[in-house]
MARDO-142877 format. One record per atom (N, C-alpha, C, O, CB): residue number from 1; atom name; x, y, z. Coordinates in Angstrom, 3 decimals, always signed. Glycine has a CB too. Example, Ala and Ser with C-alpha at 12.3 -4.5 7.8 and 13.67 -1.06 7.14 Angstrom:
residues 2
ATOM/n/atom/east/north/up
ATOM/1/N/+13.190/-5.690/+7.800
ATOM/1/CA/+12.300/-4.500/+7.800
ATOM/1/C/+13.200/-3.300/+7.800
ATOM/1/O/+14.236/-3.319/+8.465
ATOM/1/CB/+11.308/-4.473/+9.046
ATOM/2/N/+12.850/-2.250/+7.080
ATOM/2/CA/+13.670/-1.060/+7.140
ATOM/2/C/+12.900/+0.030/+7.870
ATOM/2/O/+13.409/+1.138/+8.039
ATOM/2/CB/+14.084/-0.598/+5.725
END
This chain:
residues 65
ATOM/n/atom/east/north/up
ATOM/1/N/-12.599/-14.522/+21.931
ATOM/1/CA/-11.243/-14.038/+21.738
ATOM/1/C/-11.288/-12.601/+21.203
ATOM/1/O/-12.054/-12.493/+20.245
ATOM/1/CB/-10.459/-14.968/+20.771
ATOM/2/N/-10.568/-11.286/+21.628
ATOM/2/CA/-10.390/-10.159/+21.318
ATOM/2/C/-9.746/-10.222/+19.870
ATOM/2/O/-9.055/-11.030/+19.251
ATOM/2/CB/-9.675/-9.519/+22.355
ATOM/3/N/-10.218/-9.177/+19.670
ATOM/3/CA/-10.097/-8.584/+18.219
ATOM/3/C/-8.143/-8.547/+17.935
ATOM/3/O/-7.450/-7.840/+18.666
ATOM/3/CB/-11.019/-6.636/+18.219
ATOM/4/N/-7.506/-9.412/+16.790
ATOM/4/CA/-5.952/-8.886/+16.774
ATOM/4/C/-5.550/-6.981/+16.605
ATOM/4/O/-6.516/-6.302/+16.259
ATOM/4/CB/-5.253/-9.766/+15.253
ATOM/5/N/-4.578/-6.430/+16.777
ATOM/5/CA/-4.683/-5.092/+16.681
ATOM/5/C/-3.871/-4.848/+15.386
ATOM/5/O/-2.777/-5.411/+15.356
ATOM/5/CB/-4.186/-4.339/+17.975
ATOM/6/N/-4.138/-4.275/+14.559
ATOM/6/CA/-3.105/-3.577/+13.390
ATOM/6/C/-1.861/-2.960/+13.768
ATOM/6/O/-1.941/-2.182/+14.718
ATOM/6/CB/-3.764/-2.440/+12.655
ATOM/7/N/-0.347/-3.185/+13.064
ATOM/7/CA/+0.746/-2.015/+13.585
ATOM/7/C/+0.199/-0.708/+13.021
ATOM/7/O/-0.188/-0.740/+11.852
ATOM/7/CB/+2.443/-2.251/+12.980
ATOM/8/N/+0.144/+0.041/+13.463
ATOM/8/CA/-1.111/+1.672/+12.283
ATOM/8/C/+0.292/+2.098/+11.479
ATOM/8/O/+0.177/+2.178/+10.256
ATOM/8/CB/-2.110/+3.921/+13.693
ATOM/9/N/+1.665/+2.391/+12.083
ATOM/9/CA/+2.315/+2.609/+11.044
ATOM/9/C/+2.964/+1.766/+10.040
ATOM/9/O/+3.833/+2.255/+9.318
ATOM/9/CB/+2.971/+3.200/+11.399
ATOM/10/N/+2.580/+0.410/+9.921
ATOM/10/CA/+2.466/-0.818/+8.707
ATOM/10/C/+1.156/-0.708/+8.280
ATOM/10/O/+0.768/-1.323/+7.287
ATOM/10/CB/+2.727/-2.474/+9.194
ATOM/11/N/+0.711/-0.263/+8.681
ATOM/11/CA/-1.244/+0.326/+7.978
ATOM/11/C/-1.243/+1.199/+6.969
ATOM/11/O/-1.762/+0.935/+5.884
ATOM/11/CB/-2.367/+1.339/+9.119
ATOM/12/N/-0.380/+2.857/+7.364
ATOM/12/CA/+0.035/+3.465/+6.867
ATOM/12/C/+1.254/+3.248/+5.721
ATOM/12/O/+1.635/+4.258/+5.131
ATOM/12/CB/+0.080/+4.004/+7.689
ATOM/13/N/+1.704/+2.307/+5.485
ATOM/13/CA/+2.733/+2.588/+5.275
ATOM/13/C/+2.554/+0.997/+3.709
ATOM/13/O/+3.477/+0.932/+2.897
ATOM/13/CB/+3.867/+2.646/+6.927
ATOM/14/N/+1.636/+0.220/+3.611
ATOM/14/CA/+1.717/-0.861/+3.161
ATOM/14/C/+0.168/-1.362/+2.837
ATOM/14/O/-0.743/-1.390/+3.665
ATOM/14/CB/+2.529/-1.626/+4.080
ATOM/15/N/+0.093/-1.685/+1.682
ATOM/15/CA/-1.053/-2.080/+1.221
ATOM/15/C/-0.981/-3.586/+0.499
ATOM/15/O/-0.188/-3.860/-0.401
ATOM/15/CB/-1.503/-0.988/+0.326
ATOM/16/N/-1.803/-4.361/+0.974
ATOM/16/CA/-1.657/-5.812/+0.044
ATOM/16/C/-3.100/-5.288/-0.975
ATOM/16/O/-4.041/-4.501/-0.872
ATOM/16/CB/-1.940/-7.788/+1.243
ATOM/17/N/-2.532/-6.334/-2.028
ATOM/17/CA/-3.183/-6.372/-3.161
ATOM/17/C/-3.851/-7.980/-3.122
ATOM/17/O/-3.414/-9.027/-2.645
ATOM/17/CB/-2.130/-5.979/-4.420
ATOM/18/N/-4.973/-7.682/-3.776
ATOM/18/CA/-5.874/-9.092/-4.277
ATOM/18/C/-5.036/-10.381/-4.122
ATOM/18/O/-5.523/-11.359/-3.555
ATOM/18/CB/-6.335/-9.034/-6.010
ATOM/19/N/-3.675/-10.392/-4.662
ATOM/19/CA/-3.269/-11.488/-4.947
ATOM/19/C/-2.005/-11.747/-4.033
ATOM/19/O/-0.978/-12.385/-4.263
ATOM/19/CB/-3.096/-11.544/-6.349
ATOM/20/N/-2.382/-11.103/-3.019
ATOM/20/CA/-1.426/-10.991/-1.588
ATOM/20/C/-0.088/-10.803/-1.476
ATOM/20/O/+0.681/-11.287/-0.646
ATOM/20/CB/-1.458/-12.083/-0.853
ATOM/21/N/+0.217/-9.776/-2.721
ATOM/21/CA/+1.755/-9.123/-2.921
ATOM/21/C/+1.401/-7.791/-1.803
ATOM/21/O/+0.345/-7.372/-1.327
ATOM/21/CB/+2.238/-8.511/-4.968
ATOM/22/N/+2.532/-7.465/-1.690
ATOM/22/CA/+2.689/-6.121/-0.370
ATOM/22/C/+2.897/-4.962/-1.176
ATOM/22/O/+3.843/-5.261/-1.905
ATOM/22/CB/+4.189/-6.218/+0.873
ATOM/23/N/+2.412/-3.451/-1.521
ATOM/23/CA/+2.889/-2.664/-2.264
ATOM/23/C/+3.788/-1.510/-1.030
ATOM/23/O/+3.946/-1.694/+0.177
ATOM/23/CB/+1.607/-2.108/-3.262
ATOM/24/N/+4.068/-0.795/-1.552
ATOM/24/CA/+4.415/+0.610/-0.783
ATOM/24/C/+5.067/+1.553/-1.542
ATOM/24/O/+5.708/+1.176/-2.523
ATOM/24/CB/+5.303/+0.452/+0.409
ATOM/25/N/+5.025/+2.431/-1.323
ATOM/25/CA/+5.311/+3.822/-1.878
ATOM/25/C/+6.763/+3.854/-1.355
ATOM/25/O/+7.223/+3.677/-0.227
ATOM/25/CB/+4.253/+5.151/-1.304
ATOM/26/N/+7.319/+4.132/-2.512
ATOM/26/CA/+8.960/+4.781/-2.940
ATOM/26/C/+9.398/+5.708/-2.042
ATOM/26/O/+8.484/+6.348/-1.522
ATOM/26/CB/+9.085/+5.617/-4.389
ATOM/27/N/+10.641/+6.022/-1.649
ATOM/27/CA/+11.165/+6.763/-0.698
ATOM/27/C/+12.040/+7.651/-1.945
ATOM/27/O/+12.498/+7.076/-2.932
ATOM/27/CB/+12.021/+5.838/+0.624
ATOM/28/N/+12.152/+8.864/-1.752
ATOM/28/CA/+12.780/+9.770/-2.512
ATOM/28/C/+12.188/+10.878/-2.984
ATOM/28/O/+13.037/+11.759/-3.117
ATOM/28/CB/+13.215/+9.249/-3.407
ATOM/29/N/+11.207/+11.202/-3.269
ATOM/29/CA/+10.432/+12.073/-3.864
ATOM/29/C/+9.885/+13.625/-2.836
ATOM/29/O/+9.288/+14.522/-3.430
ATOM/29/CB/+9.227/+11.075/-4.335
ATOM/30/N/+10.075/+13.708/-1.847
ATOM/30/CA/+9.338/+14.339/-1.211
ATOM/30/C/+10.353/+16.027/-1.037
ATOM/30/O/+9.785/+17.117/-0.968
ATOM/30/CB/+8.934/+13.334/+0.155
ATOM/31/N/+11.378/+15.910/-1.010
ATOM/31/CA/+12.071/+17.330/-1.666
ATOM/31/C/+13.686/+17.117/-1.662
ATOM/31/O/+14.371/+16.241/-1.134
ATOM/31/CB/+11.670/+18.870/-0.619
ATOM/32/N/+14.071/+18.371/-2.537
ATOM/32/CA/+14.782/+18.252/-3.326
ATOM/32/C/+14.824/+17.266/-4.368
ATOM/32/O/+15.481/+16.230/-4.470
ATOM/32/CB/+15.544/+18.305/-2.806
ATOM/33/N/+13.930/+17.845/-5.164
ATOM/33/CA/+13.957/+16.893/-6.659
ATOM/33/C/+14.583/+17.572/-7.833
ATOM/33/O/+14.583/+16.933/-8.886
ATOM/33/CB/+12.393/+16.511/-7.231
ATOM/34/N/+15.296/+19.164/-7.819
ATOM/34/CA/+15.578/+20.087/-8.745
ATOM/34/C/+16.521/+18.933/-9.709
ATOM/34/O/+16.435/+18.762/-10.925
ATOM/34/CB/+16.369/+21.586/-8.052
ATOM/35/N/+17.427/+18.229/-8.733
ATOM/35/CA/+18.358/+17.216/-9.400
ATOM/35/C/+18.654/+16.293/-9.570
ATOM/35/O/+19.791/+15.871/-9.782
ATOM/35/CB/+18.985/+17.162/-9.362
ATOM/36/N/+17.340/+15.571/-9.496
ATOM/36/CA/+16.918/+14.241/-9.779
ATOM/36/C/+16.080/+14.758/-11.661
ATOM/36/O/+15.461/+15.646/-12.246
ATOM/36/CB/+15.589/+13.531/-8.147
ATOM/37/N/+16.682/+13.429/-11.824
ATOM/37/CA/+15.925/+13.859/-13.915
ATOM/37/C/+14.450/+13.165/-13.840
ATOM/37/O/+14.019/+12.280/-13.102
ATOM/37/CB/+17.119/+12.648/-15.818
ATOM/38/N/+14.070/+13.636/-14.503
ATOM/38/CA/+12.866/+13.333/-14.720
ATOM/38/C/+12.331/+11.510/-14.866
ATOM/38/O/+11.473/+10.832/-14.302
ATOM/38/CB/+12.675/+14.182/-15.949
ATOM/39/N/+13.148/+11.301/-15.707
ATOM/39/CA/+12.756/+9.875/-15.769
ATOM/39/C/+13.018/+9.055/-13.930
ATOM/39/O/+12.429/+8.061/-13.507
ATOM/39/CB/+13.950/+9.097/-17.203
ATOM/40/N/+14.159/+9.969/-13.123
ATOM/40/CA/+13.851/+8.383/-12.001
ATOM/40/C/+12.784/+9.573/-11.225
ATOM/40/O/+12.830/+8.900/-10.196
ATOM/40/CB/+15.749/+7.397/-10.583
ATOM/41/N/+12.088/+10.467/-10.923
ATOM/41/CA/+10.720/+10.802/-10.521
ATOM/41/C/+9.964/+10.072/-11.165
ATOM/41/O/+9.160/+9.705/-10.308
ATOM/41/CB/+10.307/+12.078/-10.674
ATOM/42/N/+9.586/+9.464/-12.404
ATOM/42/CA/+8.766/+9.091/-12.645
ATOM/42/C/+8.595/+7.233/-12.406
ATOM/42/O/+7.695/+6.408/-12.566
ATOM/42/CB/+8.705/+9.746/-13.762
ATOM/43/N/+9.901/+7.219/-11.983
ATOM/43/CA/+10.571/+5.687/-11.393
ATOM/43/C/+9.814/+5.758/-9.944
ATOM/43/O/+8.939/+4.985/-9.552
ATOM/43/CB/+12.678/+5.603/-11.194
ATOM/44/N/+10.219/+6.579/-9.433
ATOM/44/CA/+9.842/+7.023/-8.108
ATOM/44/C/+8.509/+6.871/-7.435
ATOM/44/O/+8.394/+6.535/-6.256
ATOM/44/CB/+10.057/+8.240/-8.097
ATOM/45/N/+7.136/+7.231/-8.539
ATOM/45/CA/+6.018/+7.595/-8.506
ATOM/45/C/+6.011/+6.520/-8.452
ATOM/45/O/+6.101/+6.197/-7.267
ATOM/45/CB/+5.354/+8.347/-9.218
ATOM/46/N/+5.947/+5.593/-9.155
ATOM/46/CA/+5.368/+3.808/-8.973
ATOM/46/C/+5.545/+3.053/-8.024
ATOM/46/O/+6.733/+2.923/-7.732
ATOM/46/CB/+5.851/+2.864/-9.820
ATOM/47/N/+4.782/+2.447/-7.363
ATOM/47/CA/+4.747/+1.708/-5.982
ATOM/47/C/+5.487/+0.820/-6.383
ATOM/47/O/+5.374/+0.538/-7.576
ATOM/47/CB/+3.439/+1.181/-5.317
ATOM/48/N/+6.567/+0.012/-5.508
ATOM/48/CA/+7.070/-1.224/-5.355
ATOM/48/C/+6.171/-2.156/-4.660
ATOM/48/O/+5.171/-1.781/-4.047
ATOM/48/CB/+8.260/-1.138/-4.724
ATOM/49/N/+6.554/-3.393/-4.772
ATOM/49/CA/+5.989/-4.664/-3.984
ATOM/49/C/+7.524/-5.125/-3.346
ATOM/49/O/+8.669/-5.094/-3.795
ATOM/49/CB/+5.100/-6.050/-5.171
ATOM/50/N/+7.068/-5.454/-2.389
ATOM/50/CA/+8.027/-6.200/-1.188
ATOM/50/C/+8.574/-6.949/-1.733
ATOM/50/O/+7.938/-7.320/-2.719
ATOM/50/CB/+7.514/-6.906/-0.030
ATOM/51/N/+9.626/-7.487/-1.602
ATOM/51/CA/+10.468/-9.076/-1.522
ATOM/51/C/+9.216/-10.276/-0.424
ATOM/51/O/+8.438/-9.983/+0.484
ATOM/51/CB/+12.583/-8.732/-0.321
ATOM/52/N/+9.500/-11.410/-0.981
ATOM/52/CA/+8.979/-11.960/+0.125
ATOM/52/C/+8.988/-12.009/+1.316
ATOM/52/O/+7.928/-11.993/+1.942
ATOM/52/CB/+9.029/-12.613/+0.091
ATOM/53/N/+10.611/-12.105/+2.141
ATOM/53/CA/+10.525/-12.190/+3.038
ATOM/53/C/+10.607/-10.736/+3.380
ATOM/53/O/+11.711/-10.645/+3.917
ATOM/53/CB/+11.208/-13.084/+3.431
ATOM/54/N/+10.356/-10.189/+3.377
ATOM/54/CA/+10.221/-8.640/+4.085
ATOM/54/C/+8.555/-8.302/+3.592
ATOM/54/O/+8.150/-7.172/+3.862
ATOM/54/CB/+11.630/-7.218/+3.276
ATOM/55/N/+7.440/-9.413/+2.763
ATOM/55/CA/+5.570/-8.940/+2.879
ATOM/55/C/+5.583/-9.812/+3.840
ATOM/55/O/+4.658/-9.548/+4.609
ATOM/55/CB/+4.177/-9.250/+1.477
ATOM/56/N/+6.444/-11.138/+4.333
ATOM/56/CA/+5.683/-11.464/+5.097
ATOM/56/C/+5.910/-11.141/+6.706
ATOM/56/O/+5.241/-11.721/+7.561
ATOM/56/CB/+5.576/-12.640/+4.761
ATOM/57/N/+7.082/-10.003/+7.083
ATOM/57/CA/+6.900/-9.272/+8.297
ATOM/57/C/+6.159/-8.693/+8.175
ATOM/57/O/+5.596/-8.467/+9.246
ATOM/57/CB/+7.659/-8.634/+8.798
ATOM/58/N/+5.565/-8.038/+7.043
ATOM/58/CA/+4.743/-7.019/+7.244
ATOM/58/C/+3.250/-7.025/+7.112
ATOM/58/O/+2.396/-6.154/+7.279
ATOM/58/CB/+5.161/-6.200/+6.539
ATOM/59/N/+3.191/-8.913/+6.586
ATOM/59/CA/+1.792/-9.430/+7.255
ATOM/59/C/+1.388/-9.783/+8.036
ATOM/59/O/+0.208/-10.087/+8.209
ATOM/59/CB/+1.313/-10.011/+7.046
ATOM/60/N/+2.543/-9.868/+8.971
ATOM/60/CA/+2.493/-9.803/+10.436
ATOM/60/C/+2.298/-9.205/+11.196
ATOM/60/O/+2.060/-9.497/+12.367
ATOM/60/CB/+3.051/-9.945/+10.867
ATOM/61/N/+2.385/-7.724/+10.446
ATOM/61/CA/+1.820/-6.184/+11.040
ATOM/61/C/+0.349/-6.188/+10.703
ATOM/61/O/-0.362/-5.485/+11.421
ATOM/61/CB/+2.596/-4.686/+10.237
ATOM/62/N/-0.110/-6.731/+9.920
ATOM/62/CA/-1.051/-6.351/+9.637
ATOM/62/C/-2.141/-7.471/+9.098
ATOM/62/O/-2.451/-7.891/+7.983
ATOM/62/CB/-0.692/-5.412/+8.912
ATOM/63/N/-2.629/-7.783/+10.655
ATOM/63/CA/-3.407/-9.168/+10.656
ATOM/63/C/-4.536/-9.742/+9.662
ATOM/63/O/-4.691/-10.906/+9.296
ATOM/63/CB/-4.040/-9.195/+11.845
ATOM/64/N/-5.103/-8.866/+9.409
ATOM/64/CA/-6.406/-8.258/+8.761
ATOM/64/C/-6.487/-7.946/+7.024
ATOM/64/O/-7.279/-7.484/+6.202
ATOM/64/CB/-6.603/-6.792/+9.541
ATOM/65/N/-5.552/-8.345/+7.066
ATOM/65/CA/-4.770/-7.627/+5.269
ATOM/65/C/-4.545/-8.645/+4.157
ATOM/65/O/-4.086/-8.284/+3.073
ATOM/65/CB/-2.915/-6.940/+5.407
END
């Protein structure tokens, strides 16, 4: 049986952890931050973990994970 294929942009985009939570990086940060305060940039910087049902579409992207 052939190898399953990865989605590459759920590759990119989503990392499971040891204990098979889904992380990903925050949306907001990338410009215009002059007027955003400091404290939610630093909200920002910290990876989230998925809801359940939205790690497990995205362990569906990503067979191997």
């Amino acid at each position: 049986m052939p190898k399953m294929k990865t989605r590459r942009s759920a590759a990119k985009r989503y990392h499971v952890t040891g204990t098979g939570k889904v992380r990903y990086k925050k949306q907001g940060l990338r410009h215009i931050l002059t007027k955003k305060s400091s404290k939610r940039k630093g909200n920002l910087r910290a990876t989230g973990i998925l809801a359940d049902m939205e790690a497990k579409r995205a362990k569906t992207m990503l067979p191997y994970a």
